[in-house]
C-alpha positions in Angstrom: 0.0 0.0 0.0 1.5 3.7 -1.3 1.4 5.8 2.3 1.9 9.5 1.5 4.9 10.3 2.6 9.0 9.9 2.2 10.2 6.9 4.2 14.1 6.7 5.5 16.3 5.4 3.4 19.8 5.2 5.3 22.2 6.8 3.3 19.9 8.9 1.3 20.3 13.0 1.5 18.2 15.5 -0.4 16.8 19.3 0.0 15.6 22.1 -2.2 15.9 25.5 -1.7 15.2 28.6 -4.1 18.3 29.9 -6.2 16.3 32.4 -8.5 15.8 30.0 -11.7 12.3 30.7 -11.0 10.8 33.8 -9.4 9.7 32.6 -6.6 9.3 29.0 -4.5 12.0 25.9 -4.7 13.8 25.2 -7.8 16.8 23.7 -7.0 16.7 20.2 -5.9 20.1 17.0 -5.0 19.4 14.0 -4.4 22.7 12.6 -2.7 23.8 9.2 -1.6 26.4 8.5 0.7 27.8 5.4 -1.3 27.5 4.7 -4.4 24.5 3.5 -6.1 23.4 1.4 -9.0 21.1 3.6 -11.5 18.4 3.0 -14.2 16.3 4.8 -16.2 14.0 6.1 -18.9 14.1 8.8 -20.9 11.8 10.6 -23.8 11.8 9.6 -27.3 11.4 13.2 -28.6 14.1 13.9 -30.6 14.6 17.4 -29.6 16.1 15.8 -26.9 17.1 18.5 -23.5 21.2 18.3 -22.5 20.9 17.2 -19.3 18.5 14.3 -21.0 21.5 13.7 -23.4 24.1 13.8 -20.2 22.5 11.7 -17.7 21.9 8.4 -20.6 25.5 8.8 -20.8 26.5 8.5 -17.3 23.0 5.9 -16.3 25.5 3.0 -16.4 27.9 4.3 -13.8 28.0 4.2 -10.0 25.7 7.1 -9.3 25.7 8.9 -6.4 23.8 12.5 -7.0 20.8 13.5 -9.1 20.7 17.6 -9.7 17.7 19.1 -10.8 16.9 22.7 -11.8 12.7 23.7 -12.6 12.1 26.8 -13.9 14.2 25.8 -17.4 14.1 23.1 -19.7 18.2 23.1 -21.1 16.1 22.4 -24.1 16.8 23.5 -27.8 20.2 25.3 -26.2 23.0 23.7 -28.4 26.9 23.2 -27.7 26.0 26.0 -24.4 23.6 24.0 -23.1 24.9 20.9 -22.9 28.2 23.0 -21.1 25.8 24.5 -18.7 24.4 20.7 -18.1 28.2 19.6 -17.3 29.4 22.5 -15.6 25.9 21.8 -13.2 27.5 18.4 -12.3 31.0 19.8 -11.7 30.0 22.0 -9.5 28.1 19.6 -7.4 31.3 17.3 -7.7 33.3 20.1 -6.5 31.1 20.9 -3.6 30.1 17.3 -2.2 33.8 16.2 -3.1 32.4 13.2 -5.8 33.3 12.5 -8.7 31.5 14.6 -11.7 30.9 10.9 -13.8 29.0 9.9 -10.4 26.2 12.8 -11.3 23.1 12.9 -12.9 21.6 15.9 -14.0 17.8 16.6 -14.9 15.9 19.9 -15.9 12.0 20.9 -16.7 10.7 24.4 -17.3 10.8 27.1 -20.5 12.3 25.8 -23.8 15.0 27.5 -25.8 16.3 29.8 -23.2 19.9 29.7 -21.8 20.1 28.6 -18.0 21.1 31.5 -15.4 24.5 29.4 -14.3 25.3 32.0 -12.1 22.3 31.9 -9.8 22.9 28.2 -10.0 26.4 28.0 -9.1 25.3 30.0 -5.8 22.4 27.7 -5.1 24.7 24.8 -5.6 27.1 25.9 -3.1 24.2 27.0 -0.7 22.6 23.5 -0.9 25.0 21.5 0.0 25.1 21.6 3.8 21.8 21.6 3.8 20.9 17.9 2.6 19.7 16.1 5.0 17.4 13.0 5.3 14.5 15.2 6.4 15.0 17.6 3.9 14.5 15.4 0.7 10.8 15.9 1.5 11.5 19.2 0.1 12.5 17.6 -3.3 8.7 17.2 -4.9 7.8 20.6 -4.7 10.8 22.0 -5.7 10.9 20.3 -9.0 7.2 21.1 -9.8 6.5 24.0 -12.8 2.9 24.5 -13.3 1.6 21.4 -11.2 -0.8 22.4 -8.6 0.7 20.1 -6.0 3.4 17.7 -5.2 3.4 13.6 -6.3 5.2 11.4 -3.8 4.6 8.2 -1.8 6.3 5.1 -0.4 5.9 1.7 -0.4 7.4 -0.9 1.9 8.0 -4.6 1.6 9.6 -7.6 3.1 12.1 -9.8 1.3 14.5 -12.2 3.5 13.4 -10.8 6.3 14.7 -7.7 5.0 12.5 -4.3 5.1 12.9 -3.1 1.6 11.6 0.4 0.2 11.2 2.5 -2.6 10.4 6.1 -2.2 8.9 8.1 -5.9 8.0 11.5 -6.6 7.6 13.0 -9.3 5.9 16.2 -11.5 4.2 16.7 -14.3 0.9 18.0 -15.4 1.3 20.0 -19.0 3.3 18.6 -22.2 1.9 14.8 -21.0 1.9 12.2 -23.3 3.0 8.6 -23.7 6.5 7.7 -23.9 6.4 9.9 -20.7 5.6 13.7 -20.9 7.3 17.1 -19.0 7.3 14.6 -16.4 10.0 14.1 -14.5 10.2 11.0 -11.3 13.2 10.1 -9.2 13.2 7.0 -7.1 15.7 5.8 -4.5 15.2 2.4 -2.8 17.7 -0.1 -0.7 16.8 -3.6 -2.5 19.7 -6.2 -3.1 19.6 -7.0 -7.1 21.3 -6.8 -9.9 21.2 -3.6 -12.4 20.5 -5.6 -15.3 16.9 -6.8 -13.6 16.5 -3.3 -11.9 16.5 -1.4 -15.7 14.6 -4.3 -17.2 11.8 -4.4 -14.2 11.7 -0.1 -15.0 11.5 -0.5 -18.5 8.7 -2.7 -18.4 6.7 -1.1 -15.6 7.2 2.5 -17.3 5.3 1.2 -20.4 1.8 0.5 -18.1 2.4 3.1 -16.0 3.7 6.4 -17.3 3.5 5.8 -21.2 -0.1 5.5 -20.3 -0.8 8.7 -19.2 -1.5 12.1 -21.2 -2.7 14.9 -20.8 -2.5 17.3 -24.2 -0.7 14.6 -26.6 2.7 16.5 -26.6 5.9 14.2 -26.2 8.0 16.8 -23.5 11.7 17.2 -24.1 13.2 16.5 -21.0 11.0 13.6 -19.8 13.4 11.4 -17.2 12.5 8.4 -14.6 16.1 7.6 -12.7 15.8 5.1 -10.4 19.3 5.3 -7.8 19.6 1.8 -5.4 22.2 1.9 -2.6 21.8 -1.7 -2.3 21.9 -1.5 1.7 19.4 -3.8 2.3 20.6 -7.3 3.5 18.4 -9.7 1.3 19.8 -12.1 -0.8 20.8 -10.5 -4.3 17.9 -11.0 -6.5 19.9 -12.4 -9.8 16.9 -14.2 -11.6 13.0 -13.4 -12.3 12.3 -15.6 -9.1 9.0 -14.7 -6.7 11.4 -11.8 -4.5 11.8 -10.4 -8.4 8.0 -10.2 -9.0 7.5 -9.1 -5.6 9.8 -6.4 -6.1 8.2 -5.7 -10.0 4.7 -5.4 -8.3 5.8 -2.7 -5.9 7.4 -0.9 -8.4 4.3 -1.3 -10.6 1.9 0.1 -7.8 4.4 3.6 -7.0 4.7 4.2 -10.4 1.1 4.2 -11.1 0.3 5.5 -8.1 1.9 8.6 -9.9 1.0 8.0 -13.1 -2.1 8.9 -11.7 -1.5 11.9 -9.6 0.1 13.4 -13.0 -3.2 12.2 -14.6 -5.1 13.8 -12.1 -3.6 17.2 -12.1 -3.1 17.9 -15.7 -3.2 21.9 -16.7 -6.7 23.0 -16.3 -8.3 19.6 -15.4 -11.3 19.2 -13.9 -11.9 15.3 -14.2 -9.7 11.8 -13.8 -10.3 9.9 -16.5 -9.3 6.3 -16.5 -10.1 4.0 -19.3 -9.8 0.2 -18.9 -9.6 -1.9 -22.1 -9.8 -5.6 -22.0 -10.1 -8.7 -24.2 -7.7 -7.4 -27.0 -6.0 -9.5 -29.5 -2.9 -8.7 -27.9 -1.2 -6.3 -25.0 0.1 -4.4 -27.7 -3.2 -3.4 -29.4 -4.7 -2.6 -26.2 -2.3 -0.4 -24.7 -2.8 1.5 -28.3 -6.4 1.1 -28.0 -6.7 2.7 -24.8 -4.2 5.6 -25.0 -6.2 6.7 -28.4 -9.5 6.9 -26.1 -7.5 8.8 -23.5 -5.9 11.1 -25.8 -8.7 12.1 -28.2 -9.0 15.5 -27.9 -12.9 15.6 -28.8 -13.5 12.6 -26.4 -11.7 14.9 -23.6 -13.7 17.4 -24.5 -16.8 15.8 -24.3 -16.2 15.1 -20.5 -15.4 18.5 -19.8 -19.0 19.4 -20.9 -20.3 16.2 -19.6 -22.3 14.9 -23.0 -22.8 11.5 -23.1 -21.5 11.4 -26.8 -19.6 8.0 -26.4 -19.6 7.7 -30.1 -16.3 9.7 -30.3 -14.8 6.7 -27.9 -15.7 4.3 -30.8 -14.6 6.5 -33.6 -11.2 6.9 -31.6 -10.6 2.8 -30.9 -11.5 2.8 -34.9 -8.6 5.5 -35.6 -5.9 3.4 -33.7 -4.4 1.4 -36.2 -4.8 -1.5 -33.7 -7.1 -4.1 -34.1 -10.8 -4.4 -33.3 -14.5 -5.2 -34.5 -16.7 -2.3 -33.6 -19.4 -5.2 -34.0 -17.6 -6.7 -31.2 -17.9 -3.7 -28.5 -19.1 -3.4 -25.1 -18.7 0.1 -23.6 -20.0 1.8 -20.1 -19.0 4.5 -17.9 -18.1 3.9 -14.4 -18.5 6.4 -11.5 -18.0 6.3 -8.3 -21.0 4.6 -7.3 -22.6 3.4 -10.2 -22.3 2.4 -13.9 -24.4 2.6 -16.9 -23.7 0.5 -20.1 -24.1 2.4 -23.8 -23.0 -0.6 -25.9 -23.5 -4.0 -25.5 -21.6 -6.2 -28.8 -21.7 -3.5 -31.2 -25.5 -2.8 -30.2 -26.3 0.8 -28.5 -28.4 0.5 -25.3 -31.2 2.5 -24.3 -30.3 4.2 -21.4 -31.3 7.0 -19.0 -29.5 11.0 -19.8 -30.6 11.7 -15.9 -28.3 8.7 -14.6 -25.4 9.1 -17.0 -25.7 12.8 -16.1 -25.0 12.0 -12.8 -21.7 9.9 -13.3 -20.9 12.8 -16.0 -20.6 15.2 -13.0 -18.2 13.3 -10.8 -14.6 14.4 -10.7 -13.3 10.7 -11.6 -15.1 8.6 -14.4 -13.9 5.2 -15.4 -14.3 4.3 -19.6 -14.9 0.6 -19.7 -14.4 -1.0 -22.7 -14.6 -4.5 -23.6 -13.5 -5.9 -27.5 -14.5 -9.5 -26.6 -11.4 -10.9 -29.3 -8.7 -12.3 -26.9 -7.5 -11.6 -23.3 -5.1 -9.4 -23.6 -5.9 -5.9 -21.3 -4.4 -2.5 -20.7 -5.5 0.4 -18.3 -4.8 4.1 -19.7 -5.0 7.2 -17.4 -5.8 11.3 -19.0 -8.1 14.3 -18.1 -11.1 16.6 -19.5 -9.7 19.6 -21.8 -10.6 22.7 -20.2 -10.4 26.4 -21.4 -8.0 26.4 -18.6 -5.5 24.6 -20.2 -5.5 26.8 -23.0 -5.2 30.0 -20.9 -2.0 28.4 -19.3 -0.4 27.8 -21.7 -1.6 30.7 -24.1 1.1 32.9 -21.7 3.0 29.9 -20.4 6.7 31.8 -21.2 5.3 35.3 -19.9 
């Protein structure tokens, strides 16, 4: 069970503090282990691809023991200077922690194409420093936030060997949200005995049910990063094959990482609605994780929900649009709130059914799309919001 909140992780220091990238609030964020940890991590696929993106896949295979982050800027679209100011951020915080600059991670979110402020950085990194603490890192999710209306963290804890195991996550995000991650940006520090090789592949995998499934406004971010630092301190047997301890630790993973795959969901730019579509009986995984993210990313099937209208034909049209497989004479489809369901399809057939009561689930802030294809067993969950005029305002004057 995800408990709100930042557990202990011995050897695990962190703070944020304000160093004037942004105008106001935190914006300047390490996360710093004692000893040296094992790393993975996933990163966007947009090929206008940030510097400190470009940096830290270059250094992911290292002993890691620091993660800098800046909000405010993106180091996006900044050429040969920004991918200096990237470096130069990670030998600073070599300089001042005494580490080794390869042993430094570096990630940034915030305003595209504009050249970082290094100076107000160098002071923030030299004011930081003595500051990180174990009680601080609770500092971390709202400093790296932009236009998220509040911070994404939780903890989960487990037993393996006897052995109390943990993973802390936070995270941020809620504009530029799209799969193959989004302006979205999640650090994660646990203790587990395992090797890296399992470690990345049990990331990679859970990142494609969990954050690739979210969106928010269809756009593919720049500088999307999920790092993933282990200090191995826990006293378990090292988990070397997909055995049970493996899956246990894959489930735990899986349940943080949607956990905030949700709370990104959740509190996308303007949003006034969760919605949560759940696709099963595809042909095969594939199809239906496509089939489900082109439900939640339809713009006109967003829009519907933000003026609750019952016009579940643009669902259809959208599963149609995919490119994935499925019969439309095949289709069961209802809505879901929090108390009660109506069906609107039933194999291909529409159903008779009541404006008043679907007006009801309509109004609710969370609203679950059902979907059944009834043509294999194969199922995928998706995660998105309503599209406001809200959004648009926020990001009409987003750089002003």
């Amino acid at each position: 069970m995800i408990e709100k909140k930042l557990k202990t992780i011995k050897g695990f220091l962190g703070n944020s503090i304000h160093s004037g990238v942004k105008f106001k609030n935190l914006d300047l964020s390490i996360i710093y282990s004692e000893t040296d940890c094992i790393a993975a991590g996933a990163f966007t696929k947009n090929l206008t691809v940030a510097a400190p993106v470009t940096l830290s896949k270059s250094k992911i295979n290292n002993p890691i023991r620091a993660v800098i982050v800046n909000s405010g800027n993106a180091n996006a679209a900044t050429g040969q200077k920004g991918y200096d100011d990237a470096k130069k951020m990670c030998d600073l915080v070599a300089e001042n922690l005494n580490i080794d600059e390869d042993s430094i991670l570096v990630s940034s979110t915030g305003v595209i194409g504009v050249n970082l402020p290094m100076d107000k950085i160098e002071n923030g990194i030299r004011k930081i420093g003595p500051t990180l603490t174990e009680e601080n890192i609770i500092n971390i999710p709202k400093g790296i936030m932009t236009t998220d209306t509040f911070e994404k963290y939780g903890s989960i804890e487990f037993t393996i060997d006897n052995e109390k195991i943990i993973i802390n996550g936070m995270a941020k995000g809620s504009g530029m949200i799209h799969p193959n991650m989004a302006t979205m940006l999640s650090f994660l520090t646990t203790n587990i005995n395992i090797s890296k090789d399992l470690m990345q592949k049990a990331l990679s995998e859970v990142v494609e049910d969990t954050f690739n499934m979210i969106s928010v406004d269809g756009d593919t971010s720049t500088n999307d990063m999920v790092l993933l630092l282990n200090n191995q301190t826990a006293m378990n047997n090292q988990i070397i094959t997909e055995d049970t301890n493996y899956q246990m630790f894959k489930s735990a993973l899986h349940e943080i990482l949607e956990y905030l795959s949700i709370s990104i969901a959740r509190d996308g730019e303007g949003a006034t609605k969760l919605l949560k579509v759940t696709l099963n009986n595809a042909s095969t995984k594939e199809s239906a994780r496509i089939l489900a993210k082109s439900v939640i990313t339809s713009s006109l099937v967003k829009s519907a929900f933000f003026g609750e209208d019952a016009n579940w034909g643009r669902i259809l049209s959208a599963l149609g649009a995919s490119g994935a497989f499925m019969d439309p004479g095949k289709v069961d489809l209802s809505f879901k709130g929090k108390s009660d369901s109506i069906d609107l399809m039933k194999y291909g057939e529409p159903l008779n059914f009541s404006e008043e009561d679907v007006a009801e689930i309509l109004a609710e802030k969370e609203i679950e799309i059902i979907i059944d294809l009834n043509i294999g067993s194969s199922s995928a969950k998706s995660w998105g919001c309503d599209l406001t005029y809200d959004y648009v305002k926020i990001n009409a004057d987003y750089r002003t």
